[in-house]
C-alpha positions in Angstrom: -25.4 -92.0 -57.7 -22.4 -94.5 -57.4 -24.6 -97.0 -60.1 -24.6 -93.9 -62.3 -20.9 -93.1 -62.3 -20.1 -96.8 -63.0 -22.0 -97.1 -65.3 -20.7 -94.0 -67.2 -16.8 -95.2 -66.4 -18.0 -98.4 -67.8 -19.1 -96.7 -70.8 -16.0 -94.6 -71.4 -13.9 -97.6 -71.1 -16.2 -99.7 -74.0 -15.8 -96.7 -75.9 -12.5 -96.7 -76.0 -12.3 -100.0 -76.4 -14.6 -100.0 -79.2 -12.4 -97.4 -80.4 -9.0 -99.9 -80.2 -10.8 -102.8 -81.6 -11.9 -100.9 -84.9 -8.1 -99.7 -85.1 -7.0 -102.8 -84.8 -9.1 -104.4 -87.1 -8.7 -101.5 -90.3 -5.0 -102.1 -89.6 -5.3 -105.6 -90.3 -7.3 -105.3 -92.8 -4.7 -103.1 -94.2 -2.2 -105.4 -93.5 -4.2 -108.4 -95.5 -5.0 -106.4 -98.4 -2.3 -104.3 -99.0 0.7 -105.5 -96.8 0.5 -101.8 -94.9 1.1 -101.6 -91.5 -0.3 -98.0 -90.8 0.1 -98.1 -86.9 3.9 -99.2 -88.1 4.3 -96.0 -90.2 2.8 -93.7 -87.9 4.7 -94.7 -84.7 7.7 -96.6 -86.5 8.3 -100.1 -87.3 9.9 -100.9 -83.4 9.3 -97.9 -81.6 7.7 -98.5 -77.8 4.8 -96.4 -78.7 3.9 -99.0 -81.6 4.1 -102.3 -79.2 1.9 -99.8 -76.4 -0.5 -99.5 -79.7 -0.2 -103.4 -80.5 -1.0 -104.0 -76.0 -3.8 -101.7 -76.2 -5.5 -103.4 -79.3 -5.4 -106.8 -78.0 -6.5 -106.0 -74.4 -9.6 -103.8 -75.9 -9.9 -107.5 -77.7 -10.0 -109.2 -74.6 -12.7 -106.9 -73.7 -14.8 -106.7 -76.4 -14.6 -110.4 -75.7 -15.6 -110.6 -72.1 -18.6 -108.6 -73.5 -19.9 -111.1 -75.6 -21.9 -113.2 -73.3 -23.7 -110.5 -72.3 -24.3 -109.2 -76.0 -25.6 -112.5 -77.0 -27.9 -113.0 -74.3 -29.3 -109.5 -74.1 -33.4 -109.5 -74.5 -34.5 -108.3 -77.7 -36.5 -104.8 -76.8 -38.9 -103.9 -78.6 -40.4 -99.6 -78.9 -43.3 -97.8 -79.9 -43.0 -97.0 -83.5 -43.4 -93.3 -82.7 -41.7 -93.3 -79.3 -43.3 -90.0 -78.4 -43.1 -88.3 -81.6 -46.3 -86.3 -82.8 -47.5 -85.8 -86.5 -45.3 -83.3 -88.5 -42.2 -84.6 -87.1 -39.7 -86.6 -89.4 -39.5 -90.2 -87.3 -43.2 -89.8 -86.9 -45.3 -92.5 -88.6 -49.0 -92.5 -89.0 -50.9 -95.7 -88.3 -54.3 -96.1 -90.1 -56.8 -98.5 -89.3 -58.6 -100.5 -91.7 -61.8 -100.4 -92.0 -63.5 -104.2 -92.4 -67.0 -105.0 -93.2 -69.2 -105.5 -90.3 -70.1 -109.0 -90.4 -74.2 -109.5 -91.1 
């Protein structure tokens, strides 16, 4: 049961750090592009809430970083086309053998 709940606070916390990282990276985007700070007009151009903003992003970085040895190395896993689905569903998919010529 413990393996479960870590496992699930693990989860939250790449969530939110998924979360940070794409904010970060659309503001910067922003910023590239446009010259548009949007967490700066939101929050203000010095307020503390914008440099708490600015903290968050770049730890969730440092994160999504410490993740990537694990991402990289992660077995490719492969399913069942139909994983449990039966005819008439939408994700099923028939599979039809061919029929060869018995050899004489």
């Amino acid at each position: 049961m413990a393996h479960d709940a870590a496992h699930k606070s693990q989860s939250v916390l790449g969530s939110i750090a998924l979360a940070l990282v794409i904010v970060g990276a659309i503001n910067w985007g922003l910023v590239g592009l446009f010259n548009f700070n949007l967490v700066s007009v939101i929050f203000g151009e010095t307020s503390l809430v914008t440099r708490v903003v600015y903290i968050l992003v770049g730890l969730a970085g440092l994160y999504a970083l410490s993740l990537y040895p694990r991402v990289s190395k992660a077995p490719q896993v492969t399913h069942d086309v139909n994983q449990g689905y039966a005819p008439g569903h939408p994700d099923f998919v028939e599979r039809r053998r061919t029929q060869q010529a018995m050899p004489r």
